[in-house]
Chimera marker file (.cmm) of the C-alpha trace (Angstrom):
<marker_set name="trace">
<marker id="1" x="30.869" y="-50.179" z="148.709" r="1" g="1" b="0" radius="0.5"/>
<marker id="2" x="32.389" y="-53.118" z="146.321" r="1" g="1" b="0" radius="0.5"/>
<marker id="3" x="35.314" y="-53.084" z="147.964" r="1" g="1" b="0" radius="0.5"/>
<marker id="4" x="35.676" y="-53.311" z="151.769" r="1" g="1" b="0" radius="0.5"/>
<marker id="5" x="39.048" y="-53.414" z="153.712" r="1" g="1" b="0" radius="0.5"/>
<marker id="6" x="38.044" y="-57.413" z="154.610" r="1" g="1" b="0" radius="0.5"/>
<marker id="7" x="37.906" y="-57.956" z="150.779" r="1" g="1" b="0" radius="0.5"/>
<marker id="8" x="41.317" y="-56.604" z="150.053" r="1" g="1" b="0" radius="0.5"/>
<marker id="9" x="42.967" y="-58.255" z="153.275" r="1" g="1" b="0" radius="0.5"/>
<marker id="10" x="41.693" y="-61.222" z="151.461" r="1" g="1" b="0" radius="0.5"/>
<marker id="11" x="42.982" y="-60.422" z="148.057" r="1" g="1" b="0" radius="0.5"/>
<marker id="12" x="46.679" y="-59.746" z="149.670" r="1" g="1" b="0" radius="0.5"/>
<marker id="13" x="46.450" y="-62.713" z="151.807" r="1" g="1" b="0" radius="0.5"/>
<marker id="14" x="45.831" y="-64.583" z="148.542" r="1" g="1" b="0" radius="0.5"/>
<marker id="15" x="48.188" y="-63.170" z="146.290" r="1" g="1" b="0" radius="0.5"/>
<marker id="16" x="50.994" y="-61.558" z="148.293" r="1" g="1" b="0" radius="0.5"/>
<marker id="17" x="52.897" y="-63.226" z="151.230" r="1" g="1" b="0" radius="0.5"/>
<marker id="18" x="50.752" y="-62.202" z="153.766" r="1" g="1" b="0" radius="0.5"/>
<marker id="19" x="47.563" y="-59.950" z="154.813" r="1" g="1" b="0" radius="0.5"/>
<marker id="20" x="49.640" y="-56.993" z="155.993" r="1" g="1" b="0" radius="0.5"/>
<marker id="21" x="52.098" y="-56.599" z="152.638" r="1" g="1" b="0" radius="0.5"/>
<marker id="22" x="50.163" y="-54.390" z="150.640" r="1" g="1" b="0" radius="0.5"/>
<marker id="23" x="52.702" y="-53.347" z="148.809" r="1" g="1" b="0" radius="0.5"/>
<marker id="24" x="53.980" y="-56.815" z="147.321" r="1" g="1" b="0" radius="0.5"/>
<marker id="25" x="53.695" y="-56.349" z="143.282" r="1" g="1" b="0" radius="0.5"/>
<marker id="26" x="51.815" y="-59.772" z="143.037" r="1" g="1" b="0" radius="0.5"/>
<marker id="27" x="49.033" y="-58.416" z="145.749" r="1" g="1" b="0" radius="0.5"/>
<marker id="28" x="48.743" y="-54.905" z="143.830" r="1" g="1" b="0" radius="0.5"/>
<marker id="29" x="47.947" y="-56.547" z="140.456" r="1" g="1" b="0" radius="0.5"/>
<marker id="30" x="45.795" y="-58.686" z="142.068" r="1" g="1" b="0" radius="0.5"/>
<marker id="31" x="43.502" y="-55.953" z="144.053" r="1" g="1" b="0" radius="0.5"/>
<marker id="32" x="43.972" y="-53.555" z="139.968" r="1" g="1" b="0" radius="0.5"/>
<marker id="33" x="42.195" y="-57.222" z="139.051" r="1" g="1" b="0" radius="0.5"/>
<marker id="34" x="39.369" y="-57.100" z="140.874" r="1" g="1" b="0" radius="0.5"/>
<marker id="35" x="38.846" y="-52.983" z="140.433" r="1" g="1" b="0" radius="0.5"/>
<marker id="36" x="39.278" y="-53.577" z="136.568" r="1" g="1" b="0" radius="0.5"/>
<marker id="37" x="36.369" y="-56.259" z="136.529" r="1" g="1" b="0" radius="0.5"/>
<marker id="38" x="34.333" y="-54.217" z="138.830" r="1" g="1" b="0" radius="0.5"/>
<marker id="39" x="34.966" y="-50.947" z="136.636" r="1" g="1" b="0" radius="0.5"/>
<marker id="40" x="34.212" y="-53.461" z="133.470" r="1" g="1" b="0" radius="0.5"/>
<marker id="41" x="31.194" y="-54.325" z="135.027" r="1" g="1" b="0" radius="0.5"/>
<marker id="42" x="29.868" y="-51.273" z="135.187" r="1" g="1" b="0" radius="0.5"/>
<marker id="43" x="30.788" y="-50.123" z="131.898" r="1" g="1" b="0" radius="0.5"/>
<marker id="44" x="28.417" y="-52.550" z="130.171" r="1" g="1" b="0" radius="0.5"/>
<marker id="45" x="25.307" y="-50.932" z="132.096" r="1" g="1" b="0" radius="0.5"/>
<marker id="46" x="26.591" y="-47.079" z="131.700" r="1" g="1" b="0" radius="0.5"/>
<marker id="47" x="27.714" y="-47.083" z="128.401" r="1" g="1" b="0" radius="0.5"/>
<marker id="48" x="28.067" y="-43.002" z="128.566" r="1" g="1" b="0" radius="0.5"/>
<marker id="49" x="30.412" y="-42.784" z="131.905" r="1" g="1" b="0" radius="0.5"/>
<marker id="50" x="33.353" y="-41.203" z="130.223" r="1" g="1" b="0" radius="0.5"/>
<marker id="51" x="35.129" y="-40.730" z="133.652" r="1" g="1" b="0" radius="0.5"/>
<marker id="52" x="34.737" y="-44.307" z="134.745" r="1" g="1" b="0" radius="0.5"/>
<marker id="53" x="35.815" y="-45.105" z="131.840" r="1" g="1" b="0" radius="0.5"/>
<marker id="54" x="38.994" y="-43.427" z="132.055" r="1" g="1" b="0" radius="0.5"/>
<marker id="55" x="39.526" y="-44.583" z="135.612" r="1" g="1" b="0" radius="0.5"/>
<marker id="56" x="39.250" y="-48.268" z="133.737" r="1" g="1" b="0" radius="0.5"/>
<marker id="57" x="42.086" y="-47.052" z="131.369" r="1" g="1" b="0" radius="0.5"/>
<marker id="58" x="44.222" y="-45.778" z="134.074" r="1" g="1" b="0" radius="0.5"/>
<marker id="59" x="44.293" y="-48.789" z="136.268" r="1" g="1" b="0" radius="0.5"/>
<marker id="60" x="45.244" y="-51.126" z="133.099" r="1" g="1" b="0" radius="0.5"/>
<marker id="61" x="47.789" y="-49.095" z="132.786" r="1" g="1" b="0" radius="0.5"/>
<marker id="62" x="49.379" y="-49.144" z="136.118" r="1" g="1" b="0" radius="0.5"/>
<marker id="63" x="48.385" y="-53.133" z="136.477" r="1" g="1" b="0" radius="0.5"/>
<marker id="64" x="50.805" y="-53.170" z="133.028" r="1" g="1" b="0" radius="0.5"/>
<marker id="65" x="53.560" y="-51.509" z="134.386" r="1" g="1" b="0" radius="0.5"/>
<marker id="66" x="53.619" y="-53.019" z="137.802" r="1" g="1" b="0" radius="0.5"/>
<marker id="67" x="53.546" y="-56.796" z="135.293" r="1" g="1" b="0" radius="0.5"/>
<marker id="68" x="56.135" y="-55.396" z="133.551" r="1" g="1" b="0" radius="0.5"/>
<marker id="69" x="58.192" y="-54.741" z="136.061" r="1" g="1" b="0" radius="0.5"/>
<marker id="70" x="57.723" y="-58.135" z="137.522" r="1" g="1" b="0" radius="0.5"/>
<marker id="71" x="58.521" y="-59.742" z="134.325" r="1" g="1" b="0" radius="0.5"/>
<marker id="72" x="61.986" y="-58.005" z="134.780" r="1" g="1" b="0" radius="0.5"/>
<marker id="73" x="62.559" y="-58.905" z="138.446" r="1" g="1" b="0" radius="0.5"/>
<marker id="74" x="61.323" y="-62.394" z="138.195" r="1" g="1" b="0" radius="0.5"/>
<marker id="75" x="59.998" y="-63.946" z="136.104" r="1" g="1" b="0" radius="0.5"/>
<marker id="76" x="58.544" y="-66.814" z="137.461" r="1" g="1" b="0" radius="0.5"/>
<marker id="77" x="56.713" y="-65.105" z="140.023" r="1" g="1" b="0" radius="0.5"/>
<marker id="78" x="55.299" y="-62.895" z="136.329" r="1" g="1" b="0" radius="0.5"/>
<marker id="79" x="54.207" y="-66.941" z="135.252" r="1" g="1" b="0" radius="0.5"/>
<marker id="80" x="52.347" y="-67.718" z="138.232" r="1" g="1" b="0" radius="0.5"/>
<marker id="81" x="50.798" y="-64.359" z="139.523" r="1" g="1" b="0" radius="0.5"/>
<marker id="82" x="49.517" y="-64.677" z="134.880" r="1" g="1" b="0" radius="0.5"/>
<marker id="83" x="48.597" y="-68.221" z="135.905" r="1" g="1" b="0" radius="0.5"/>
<marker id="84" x="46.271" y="-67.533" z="139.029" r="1" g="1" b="0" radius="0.5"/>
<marker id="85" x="44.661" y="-64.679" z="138.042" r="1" g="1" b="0" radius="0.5"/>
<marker id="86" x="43.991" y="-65.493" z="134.288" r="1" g="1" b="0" radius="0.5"/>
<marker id="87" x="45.015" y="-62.867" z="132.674" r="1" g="1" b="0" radius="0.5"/>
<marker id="88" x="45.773" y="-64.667" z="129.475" r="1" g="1" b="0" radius="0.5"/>
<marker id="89" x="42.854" y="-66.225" z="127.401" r="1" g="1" b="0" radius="0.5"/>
<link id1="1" id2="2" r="1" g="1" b="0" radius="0.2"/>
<link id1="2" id2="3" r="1" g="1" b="0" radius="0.2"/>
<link id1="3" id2="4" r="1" g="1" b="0" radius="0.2"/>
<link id1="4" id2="5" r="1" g="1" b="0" radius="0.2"/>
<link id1="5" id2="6" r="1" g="1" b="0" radius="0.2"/>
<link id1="6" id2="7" r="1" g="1" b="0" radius="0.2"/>
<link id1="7" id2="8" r="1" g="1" b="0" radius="0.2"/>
<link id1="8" id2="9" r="1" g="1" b="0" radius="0.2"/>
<link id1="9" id2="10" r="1" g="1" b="0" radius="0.2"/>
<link id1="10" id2="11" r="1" g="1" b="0" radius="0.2"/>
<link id1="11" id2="12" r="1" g="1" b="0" radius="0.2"/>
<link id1="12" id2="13" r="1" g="1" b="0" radius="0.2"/>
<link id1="13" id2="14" r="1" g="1" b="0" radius="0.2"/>
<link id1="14" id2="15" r="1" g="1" b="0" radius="0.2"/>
<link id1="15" id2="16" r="1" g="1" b="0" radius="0.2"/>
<link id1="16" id2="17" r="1" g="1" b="0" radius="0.2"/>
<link id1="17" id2="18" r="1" g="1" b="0" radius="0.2"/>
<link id1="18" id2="19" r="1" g="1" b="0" radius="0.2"/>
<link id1="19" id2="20" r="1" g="1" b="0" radius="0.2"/>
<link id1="20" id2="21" r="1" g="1" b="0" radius="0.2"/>
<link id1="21" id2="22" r="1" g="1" b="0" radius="0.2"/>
<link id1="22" id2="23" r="1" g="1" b="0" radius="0.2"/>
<link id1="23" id2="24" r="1" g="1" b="0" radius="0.2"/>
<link id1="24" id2="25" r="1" g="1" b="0" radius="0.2"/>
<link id1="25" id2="26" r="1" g="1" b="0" radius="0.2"/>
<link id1="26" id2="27" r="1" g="1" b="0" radius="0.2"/>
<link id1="27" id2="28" r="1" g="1" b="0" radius="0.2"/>
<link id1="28" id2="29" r="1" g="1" b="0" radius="0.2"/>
<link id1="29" id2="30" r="1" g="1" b="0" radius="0.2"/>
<link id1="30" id2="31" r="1" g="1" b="0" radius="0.2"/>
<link id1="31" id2="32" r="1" g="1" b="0" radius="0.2"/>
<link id1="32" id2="33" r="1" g="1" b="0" radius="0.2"/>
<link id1="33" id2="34" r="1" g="1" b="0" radius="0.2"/>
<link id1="34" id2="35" r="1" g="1" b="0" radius="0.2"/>
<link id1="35" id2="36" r="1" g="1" b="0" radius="0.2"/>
<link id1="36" id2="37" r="1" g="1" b="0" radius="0.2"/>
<link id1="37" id2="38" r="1" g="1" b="0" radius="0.2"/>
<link id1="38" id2="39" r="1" g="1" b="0" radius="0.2"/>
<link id1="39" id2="40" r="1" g="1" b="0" radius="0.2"/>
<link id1="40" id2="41" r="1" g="1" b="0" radius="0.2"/>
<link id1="41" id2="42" r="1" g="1" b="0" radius="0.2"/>
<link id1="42" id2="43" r="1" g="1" b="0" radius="0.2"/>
<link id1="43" id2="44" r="1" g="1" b="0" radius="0.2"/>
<link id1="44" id2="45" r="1" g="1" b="0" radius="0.2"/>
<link id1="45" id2="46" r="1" g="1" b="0" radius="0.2"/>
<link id1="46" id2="47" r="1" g="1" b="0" radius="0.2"/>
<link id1="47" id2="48" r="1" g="1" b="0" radius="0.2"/>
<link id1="48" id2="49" r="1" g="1" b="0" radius="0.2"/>
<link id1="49" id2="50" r="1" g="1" b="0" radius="0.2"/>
<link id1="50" id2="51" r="1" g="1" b="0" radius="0.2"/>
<link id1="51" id2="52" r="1" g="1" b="0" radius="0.2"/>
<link id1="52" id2="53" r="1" g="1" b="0" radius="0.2"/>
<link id1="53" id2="54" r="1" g="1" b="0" radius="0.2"/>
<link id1="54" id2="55" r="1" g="1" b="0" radius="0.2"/>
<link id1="55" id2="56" r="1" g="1" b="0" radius="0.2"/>
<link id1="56" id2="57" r="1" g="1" b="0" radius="0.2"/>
<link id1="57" id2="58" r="1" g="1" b="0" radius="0.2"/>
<link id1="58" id2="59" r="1" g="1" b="0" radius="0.2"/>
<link id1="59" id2="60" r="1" g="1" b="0" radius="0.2"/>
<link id1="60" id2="61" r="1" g="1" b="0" radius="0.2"/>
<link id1="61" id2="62" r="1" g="1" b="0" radius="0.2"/>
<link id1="62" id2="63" r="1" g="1" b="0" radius="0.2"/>
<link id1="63" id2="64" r="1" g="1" b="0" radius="0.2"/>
<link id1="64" id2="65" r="1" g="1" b="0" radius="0.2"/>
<link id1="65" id2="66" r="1" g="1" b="0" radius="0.2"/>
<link id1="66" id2="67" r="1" g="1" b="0" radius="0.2"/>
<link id1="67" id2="68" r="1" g="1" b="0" radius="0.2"/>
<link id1="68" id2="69" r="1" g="1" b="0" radius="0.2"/>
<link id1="69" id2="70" r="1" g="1" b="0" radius="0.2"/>
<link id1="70" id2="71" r="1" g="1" b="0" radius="0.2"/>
<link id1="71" id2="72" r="1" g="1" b="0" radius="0.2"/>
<link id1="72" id2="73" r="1" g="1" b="0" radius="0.2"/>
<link id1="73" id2="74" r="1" g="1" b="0" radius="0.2"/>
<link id1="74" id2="75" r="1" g="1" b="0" radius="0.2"/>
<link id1="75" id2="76" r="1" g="1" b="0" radius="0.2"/>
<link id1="76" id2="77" r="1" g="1" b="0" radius="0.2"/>
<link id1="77" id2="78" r="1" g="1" b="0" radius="0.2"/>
<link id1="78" id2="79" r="1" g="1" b="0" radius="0.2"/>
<link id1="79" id2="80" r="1" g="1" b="0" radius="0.2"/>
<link id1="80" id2="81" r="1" g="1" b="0" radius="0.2"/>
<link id1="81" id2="82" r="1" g="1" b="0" radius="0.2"/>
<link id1="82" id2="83" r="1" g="1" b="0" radius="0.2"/>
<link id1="83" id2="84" r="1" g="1" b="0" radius="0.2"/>
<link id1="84" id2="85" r="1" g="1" b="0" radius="0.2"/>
<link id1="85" id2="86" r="1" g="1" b="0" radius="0.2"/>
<link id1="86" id2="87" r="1" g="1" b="0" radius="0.2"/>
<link id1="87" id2="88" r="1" g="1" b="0" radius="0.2"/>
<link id1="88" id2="89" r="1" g="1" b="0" radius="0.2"/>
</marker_set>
């Protein structure tokens, strides 16, 4: 599996305040990250997987929302959780 509990304690240890808040917006859009480049990933090799494909969609969608609700709330934390995770070429 791509994505073990160990990985994603160390993606909200990162990116939220601590290992245990899961539910921090910064830590969310960080884990809907590292799913979307997975999912991106395996697009390029199967071309044809319609429902991965609209998993991929999906999970943009929520990481949008959840940056456009930070970008209400606060929006430096929106300029540095953009910053880190380079989500702006």
């Amino acid at each position: 599996m791509y994505l073990t509990s160990e990985k994603k304690q160390e993606i909200f240890a990162k990116h939220g305040e601590k290992a245990t808040n899961t539910g921090s917006a910064e830590g969310q859009i960080a884990l809907f990250t590292f799913r979307i480049a997975h999912l991106t990933e395996h697009l390029k090799v199967n071309r044809k997987d319609f429902s991965t494909q609209h998993a991929l969609i999906k999970l943009v969608g929520k990481r949008r929302s959840l940056l456009d609700y930070l970008k209400r709330k606060d929006i430096e934390r929106y300029r540095a959780i953009i910053k880190e995770l380079n989500l702006r070429k």
